[in-house]
C-alpha angles and dihedrals in degrees: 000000000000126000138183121284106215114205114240088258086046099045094041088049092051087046096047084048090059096053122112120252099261096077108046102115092054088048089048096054089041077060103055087045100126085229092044085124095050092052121111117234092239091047077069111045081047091063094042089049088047090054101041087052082050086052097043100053090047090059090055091047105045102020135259102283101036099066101062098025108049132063104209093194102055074046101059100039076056097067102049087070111114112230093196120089115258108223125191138177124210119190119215128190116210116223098220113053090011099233128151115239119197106214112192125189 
């Protein structure tokens, strides 16, 4: 019995075809690898495995639905704004009659 041999372009485009899709933005930047066409097809499903375990695990530490539906650093940025109001005095000498004005904001 003989069957079709795929080239390894070939073979890593039908098995990134196969993939769920939640994991289609890691499959689509293994694509634009530059050596996307030398790349075993174990080397990827290493990477995408790899991923998947990362994901995973992040899941377990920060919860289900904080890990695709937050964005911790745009969070945290958040909290270092100060609610309270910033007041500030500057003081301007006028050059005729030689007053001081006090300017607040």
């Amino acid at each position: 019995m003989k069957g079709k041999t795929y080239p390894l372009r070939e073979s890593n485009r039908k098995f990134m075809m196969t993939l769920p899709h939640h994991v289609e933005h890691k499959s689509s930047s293994i694509r634009e690898r530059i050596d996307f066409t030398k790349m075993s097809l174990e080397m990827i499903y290493g990477k995408l495995k790899t991923y998947e375990m990362e994901h995973e695990q992040r899941v377990i530490i920060y919860g289900p639905g904080t890990v695709d539906s937050k964005h911790n650093a745009l969070v945290r940025s958040a909290a270092l704004v100060v609610d309270e109001p910033i007041t500030f005095e500057i003081q301007v000498q006028t050059p005729k009659a030689g007053k001081e004005v006090i300017i607040e904001a």
